[in-house]
Biopython code that builds the backbone (N, CA, C, O; Angstrom):
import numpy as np
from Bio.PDB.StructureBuilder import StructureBuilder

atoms = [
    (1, "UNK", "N", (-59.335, -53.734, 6.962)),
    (1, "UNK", "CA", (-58.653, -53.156, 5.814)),
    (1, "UNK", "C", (-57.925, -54.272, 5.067)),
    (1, "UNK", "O", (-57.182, -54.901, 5.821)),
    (2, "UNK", "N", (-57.924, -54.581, 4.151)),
    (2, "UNK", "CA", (-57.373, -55.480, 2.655)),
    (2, "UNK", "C", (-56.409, -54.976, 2.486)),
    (2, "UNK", "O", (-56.303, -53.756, 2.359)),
    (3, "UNK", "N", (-55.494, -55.760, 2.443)),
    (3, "UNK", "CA", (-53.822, -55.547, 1.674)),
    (3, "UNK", "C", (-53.782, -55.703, 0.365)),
    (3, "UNK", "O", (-53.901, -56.860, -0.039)),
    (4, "UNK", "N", (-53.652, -54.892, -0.379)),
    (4, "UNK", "CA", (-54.032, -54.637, -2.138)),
    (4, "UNK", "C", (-52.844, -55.850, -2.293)),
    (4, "UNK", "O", (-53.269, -56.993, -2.129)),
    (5, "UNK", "N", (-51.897, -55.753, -2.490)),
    (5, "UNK", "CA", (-50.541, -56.825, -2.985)),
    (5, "UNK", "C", (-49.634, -57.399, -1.906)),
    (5, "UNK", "O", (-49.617, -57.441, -0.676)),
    (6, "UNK", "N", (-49.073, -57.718, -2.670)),
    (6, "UNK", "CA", (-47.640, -58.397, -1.628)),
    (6, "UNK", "C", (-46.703, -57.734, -1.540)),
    (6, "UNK", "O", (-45.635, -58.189, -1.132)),
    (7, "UNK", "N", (-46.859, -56.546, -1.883)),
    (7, "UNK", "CA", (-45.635, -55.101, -1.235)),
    (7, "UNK", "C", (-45.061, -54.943, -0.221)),
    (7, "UNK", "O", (-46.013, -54.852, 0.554)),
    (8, "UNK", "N", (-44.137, -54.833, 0.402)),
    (8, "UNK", "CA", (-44.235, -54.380, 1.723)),
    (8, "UNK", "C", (-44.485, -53.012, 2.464)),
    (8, "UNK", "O", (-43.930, -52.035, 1.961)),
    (9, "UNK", "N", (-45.246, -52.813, 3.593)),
    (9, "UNK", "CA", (-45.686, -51.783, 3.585)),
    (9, "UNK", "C", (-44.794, -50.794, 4.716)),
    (9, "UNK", "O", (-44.038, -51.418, 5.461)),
    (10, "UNK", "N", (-44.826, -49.983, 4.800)),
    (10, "UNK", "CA", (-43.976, -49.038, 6.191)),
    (10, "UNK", "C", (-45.167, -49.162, 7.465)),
    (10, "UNK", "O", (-46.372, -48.925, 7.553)),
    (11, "UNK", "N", (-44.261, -49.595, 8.239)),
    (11, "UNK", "CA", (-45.502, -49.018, 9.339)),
    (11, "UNK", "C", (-45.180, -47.511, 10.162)),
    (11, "UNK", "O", (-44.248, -46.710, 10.090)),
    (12, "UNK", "N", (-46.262, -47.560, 10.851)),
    (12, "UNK", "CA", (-45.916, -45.765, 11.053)),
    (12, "UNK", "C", (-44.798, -45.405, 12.293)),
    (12, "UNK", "O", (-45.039, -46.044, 13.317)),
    (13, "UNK", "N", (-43.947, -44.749, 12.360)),
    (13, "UNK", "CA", (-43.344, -44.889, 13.479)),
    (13, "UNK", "C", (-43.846, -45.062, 14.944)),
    (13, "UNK", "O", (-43.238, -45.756, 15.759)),
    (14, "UNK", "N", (-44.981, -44.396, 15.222)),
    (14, "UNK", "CA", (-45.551, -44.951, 16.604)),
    (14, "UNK", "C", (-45.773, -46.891, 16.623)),
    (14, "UNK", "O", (-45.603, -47.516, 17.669)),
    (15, "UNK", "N", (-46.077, -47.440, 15.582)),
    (15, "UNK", "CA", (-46.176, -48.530, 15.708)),
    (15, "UNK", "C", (-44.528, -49.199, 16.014)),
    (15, "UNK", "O", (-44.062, -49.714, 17.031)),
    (16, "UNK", "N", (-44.035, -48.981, 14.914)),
    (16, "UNK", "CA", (-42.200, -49.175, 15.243)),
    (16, "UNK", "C", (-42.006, -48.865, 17.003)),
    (16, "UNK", "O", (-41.813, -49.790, 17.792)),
    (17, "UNK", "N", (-42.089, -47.512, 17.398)),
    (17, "UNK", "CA", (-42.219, -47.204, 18.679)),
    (17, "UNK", "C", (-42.621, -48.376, 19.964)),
    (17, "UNK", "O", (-41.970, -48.607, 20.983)),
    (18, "UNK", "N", (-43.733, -48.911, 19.575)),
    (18, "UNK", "CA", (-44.754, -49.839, 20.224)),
    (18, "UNK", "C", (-43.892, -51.071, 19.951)),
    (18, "UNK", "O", (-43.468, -51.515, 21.019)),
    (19, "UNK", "N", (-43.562, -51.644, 19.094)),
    (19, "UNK", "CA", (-42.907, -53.061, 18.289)),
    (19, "UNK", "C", (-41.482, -53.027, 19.060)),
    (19, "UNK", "O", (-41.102, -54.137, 19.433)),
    (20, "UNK", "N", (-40.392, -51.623, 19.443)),
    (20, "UNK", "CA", (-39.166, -51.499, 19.837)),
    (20, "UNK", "C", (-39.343, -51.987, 21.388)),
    (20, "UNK", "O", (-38.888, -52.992, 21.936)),
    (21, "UNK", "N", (-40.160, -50.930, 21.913)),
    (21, "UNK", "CA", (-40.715, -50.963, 23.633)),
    (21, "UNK", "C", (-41.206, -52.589, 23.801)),
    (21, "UNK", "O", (-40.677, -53.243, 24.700)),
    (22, "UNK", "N", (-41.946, -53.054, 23.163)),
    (22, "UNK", "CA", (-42.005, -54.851, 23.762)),
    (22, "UNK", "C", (-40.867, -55.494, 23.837)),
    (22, "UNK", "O", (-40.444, -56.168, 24.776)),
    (23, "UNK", "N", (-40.394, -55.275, 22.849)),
    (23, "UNK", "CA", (-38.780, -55.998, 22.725)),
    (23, "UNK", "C", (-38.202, -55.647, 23.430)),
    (23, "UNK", "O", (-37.646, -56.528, 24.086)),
    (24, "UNK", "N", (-37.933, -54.397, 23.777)),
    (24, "UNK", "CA", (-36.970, -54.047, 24.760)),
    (24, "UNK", "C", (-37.441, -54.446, 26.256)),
    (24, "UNK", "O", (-36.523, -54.602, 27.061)),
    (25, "UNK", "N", (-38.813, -54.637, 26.739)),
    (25, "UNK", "CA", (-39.327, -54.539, 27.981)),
    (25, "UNK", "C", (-39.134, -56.362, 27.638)),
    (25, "UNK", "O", (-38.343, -56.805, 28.471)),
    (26, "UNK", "N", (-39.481, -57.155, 26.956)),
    (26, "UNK", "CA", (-38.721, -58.724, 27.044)),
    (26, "UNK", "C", (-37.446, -58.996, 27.481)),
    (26, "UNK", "O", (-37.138, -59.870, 28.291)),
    (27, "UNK", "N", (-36.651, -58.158, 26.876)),
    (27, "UNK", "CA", (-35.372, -58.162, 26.971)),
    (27, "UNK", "C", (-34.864, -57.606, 28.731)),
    (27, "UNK", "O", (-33.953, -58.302, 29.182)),
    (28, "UNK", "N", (-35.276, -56.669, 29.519)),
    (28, "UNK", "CA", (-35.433, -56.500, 30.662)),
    (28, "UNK", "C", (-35.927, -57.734, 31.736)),
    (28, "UNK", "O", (-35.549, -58.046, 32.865)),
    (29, "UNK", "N", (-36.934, -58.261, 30.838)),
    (29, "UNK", "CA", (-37.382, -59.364, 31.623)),
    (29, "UNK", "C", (-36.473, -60.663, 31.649)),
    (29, "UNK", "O", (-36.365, -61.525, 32.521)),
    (30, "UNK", "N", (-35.983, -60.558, 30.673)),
    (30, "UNK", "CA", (-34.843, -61.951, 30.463)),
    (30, "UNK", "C", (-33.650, -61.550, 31.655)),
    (30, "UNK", "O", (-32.939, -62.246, 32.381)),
    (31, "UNK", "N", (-33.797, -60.184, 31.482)),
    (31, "UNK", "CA", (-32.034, -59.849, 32.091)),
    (31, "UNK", "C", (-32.801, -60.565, 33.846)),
    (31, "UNK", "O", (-32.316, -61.473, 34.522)),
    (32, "UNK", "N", (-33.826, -59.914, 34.083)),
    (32, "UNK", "CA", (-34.476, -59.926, 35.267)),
    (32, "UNK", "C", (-34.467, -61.068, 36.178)),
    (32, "UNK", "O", (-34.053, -61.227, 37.326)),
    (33, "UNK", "N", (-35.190, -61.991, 35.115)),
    (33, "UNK", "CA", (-35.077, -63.666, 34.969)),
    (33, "UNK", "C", (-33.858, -64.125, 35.362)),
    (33, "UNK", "O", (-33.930, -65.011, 36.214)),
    (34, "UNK", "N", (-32.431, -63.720, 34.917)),
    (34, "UNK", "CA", (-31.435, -64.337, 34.801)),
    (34, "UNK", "C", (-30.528, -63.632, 36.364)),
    (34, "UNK", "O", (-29.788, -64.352, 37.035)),
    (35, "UNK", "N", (-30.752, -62.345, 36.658)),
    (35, "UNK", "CA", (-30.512, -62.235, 37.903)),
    (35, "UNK", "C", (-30.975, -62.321, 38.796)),
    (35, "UNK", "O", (-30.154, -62.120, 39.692)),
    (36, "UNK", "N", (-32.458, -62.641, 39.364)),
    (36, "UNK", "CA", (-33.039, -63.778, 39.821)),
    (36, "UNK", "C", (-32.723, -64.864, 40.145)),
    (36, "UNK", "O", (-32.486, -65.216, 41.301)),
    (37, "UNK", "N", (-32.654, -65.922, 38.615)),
    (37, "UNK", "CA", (-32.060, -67.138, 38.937)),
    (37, "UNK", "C", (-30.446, -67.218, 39.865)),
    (37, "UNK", "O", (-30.426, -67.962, 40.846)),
    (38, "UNK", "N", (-29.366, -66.558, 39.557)),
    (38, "UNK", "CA", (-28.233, -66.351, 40.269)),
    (38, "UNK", "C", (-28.744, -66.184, 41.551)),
    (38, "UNK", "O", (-28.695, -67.066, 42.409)),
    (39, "UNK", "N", (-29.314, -64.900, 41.739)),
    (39, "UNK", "CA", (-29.526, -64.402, 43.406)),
    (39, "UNK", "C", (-29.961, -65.953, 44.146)),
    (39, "UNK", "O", (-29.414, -66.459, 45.126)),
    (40, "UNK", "N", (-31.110, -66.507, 43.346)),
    (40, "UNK", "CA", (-31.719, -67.658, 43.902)),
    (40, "UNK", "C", (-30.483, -69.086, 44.506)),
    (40, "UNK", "O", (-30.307, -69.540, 45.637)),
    (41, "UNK", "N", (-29.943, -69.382, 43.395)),
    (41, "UNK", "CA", (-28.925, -70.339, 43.200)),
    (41, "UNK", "C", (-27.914, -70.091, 44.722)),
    (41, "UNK", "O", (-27.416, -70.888, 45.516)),
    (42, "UNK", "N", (-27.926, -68.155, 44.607)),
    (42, "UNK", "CA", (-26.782, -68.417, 45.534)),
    (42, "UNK", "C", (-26.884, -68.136, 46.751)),
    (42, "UNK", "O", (-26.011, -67.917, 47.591)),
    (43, "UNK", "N", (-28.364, -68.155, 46.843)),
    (43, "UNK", "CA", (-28.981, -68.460, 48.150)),
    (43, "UNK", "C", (-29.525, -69.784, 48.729)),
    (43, "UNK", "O", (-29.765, -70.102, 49.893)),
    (44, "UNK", "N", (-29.641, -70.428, 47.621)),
    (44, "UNK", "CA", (-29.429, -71.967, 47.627)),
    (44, "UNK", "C", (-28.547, -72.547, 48.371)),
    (44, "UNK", "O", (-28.731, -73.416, 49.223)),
    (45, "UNK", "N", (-26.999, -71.757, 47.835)),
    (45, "UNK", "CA", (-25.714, -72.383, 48.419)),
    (45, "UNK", "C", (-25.207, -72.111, 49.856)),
    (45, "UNK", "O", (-24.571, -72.843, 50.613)),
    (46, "UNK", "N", (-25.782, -70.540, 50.054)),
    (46, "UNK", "CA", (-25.451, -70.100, 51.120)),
    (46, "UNK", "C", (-26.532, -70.899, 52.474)),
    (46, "UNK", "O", (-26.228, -70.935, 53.666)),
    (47, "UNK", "N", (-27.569, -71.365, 51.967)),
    (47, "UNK", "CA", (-28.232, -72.075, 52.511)),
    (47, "UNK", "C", (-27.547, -73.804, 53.293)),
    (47, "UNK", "O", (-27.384, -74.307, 54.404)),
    (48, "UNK", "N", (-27.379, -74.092, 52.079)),
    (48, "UNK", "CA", (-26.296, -74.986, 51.827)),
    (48, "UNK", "C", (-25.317, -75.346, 52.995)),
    (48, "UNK", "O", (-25.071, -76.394, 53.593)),
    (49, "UNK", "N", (-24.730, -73.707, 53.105)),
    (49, "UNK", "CA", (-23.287, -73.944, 53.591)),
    (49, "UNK", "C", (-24.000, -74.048, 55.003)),
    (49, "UNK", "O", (-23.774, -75.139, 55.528)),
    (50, "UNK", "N", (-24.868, -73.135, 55.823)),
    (50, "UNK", "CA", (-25.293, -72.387, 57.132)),
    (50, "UNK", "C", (-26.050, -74.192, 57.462)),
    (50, "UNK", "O", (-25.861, -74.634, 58.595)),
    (51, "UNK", "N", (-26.841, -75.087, 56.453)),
    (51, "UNK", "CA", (-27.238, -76.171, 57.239)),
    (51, "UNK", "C", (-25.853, -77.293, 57.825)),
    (51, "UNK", "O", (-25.777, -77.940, 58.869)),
    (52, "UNK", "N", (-24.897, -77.178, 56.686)),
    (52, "UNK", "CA", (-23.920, -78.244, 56.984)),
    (52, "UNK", "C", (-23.148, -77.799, 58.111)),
    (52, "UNK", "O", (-22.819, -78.697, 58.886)),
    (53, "UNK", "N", (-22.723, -76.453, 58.434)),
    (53, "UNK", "CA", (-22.213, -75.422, 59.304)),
    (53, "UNK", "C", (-23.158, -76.207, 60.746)),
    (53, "UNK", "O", (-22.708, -76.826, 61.711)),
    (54, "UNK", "N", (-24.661, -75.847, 60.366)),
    (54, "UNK", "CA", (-25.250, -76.440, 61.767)),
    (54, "UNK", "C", (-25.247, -77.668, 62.569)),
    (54, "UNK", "O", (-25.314, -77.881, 63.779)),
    (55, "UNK", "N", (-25.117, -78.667, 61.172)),
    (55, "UNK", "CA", (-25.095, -80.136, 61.880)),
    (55, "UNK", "C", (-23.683, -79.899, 62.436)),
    (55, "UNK", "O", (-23.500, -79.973, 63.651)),
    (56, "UNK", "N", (-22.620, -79.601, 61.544)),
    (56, "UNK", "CA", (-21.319, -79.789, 62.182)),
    (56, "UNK", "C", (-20.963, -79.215, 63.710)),
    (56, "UNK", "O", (-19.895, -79.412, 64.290)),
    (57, "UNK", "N", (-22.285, -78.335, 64.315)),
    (57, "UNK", "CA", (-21.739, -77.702, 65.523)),
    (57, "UNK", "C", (-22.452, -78.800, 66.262)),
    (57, "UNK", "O", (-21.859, -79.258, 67.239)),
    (58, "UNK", "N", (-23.804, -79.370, 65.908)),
    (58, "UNK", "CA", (-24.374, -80.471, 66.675)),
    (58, "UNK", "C", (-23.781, -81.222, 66.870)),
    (58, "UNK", "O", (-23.549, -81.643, 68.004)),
    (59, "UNK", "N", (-23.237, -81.745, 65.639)),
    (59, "UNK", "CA", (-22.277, -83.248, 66.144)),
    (59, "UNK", "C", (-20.604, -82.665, 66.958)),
    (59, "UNK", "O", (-19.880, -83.557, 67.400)),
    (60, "UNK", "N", (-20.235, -81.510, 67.058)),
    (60, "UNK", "CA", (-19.259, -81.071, 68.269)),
    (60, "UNK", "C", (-20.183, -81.003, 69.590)),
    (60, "UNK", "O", (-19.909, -81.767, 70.515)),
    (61, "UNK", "N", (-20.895, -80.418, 69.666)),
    (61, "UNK", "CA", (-21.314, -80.516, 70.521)),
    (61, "UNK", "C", (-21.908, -81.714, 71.692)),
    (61, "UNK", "O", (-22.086, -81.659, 72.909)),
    (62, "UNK", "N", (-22.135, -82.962, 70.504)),
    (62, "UNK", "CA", (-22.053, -84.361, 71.152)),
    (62, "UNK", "C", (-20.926, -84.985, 71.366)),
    (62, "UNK", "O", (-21.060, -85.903, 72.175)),
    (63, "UNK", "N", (-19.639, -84.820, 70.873)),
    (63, "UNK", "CA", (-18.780, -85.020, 70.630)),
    (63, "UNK", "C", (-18.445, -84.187, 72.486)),
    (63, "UNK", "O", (-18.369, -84.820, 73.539)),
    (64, "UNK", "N", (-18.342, -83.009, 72.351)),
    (64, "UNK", "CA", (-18.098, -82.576, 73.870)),
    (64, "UNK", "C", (-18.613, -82.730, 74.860)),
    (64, "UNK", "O", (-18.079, -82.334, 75.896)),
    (65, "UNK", "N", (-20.399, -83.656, 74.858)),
    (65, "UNK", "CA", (-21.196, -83.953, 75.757)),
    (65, "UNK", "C", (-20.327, -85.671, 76.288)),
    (65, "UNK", "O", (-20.113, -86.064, 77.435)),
    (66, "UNK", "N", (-20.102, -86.149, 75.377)),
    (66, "UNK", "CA", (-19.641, -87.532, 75.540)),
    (66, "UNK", "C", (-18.485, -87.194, 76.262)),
    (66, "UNK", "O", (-18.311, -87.634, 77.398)),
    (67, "UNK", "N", (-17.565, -86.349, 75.630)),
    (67, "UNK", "CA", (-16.112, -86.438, 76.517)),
    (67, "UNK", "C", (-16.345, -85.726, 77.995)),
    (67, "UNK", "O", (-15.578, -86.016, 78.913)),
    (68, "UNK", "N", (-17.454, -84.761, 78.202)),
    (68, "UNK", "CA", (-17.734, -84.727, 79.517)),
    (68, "UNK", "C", (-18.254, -85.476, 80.316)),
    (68, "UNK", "O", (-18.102, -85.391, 81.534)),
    (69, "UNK", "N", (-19.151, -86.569, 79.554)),
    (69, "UNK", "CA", (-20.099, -87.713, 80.770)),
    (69, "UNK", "C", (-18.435, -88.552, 80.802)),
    (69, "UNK", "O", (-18.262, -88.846, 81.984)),
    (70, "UNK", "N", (-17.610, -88.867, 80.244)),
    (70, "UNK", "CA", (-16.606, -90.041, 79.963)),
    (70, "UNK", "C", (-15.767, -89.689, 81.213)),
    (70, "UNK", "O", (-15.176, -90.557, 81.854)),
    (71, "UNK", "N", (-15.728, -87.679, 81.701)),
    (71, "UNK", "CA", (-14.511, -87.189, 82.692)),
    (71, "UNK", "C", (-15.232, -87.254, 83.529)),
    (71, "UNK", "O", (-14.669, -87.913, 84.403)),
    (72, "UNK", "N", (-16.897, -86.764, 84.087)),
    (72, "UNK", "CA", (-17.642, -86.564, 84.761)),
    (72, "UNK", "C", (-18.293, -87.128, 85.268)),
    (72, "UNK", "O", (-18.328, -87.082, 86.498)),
    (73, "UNK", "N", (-19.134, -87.946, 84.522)),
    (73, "UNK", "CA", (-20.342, -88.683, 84.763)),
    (73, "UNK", "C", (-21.583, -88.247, 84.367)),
    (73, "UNK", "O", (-21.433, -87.516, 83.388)),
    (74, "UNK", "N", (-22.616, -88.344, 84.639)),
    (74, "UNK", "CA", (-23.799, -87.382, 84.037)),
    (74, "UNK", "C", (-23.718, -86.399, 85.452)),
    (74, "UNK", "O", (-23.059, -86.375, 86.491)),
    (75, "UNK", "N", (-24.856, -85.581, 84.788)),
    (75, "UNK", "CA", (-24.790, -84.444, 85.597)),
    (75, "UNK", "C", (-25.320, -83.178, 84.419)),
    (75, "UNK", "O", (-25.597, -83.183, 83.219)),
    (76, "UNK", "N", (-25.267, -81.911, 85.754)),
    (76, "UNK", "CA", (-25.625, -80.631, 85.098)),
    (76, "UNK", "C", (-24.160, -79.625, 84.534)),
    (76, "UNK", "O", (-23.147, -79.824, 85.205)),
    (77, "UNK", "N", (-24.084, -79.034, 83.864)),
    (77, "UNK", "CA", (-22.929, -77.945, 83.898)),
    (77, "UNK", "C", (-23.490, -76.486, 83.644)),
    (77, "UNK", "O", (-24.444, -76.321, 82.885)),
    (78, "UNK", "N", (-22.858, -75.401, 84.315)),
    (78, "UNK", "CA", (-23.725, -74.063, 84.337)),
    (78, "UNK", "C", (-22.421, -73.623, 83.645)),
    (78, "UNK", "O", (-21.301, -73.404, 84.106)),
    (79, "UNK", "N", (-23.000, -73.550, 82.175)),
    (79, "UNK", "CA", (-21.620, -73.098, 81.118)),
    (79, "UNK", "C", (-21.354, -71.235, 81.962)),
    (79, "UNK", "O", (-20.350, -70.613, 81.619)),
    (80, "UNK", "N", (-22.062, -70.773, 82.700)),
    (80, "UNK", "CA", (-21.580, -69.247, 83.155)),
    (80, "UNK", "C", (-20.707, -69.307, 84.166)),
    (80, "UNK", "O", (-20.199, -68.238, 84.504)),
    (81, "UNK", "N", (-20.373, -70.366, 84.789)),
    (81, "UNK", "CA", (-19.988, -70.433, 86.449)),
    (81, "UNK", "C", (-18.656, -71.536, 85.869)),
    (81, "UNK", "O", (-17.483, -71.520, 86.241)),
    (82, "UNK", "N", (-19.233, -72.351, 84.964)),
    (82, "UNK", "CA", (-17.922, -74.030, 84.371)),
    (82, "UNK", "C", (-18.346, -74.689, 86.026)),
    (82, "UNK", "O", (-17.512, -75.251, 86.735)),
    (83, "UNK", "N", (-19.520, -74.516, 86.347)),
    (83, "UNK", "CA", (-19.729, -75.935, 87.787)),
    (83, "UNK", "C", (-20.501, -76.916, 87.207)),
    (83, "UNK", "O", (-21.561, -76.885, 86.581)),
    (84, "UNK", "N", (-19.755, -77.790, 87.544)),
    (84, "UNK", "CA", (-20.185, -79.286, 87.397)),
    (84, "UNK", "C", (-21.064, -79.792, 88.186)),
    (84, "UNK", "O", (-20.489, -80.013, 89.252)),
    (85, "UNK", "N", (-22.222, -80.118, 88.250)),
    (85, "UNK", "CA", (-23.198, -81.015, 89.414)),
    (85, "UNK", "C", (-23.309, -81.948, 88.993)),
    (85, "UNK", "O", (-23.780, -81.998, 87.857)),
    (86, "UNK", "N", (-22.924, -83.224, 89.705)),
    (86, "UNK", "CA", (-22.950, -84.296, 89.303)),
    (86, "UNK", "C", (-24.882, -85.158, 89.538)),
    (86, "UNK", "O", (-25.709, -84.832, 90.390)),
    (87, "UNK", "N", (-24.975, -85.825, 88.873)),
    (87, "UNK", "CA", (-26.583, -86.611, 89.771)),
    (87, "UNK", "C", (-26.515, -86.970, 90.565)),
    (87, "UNK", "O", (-25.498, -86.910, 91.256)),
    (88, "UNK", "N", (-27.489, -87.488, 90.857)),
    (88, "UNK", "CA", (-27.738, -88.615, 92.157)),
    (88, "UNK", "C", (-27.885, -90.018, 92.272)),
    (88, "UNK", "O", (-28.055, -90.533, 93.377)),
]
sb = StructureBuilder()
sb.init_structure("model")
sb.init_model(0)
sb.init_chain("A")
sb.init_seg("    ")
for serial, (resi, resn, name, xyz) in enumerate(atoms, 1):
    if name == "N":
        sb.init_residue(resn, " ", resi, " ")
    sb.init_atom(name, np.array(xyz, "f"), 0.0, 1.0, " ", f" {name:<3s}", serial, name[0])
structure = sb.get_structure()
């Protein structure tokens, strides 16, 4: 179909209808997008926190292996009982 002039023309409301609903379903997607990215970010951090959290119990935990070989010597400990077996 040929556009007689440079008029502007109405379009029909189902088209308006159709033209509103994309926009609006973009606009959902942006919001979507953007709480996404947050959720992501702040699972990032919480990530974050739970690895530095882990080394920090590793390095106590060497930290308490050393001060036990330093009182003890090497050996076993049965953390349920606190008995010490020393080696051989």
């Amino acid at each position: 179909m040929e556009q007689q002039s440079n008029l502007p023309i109405k379009i029909t409301e189902q088209e308006l209808a159709n033209v509103t609903s994309i926009r609006d379903m973009y606009t959902e997607a942006q919001l979507a997008f953007g709480q996404f990215y947050l959720a992501k970010r702040q699972l990032e951090l919480n990530e974050k926190a739970l690895n530095d959290a882990y080394v920090k119990l590793q390095e106590d935990e060497q930290k308490l292996l050393v001060t036990f070989v330093d009182k003890y010597g090497e050996g076993n400990l049965d953390p349920k009982t606190g008995t010490f077996t020393p080696n051989k």
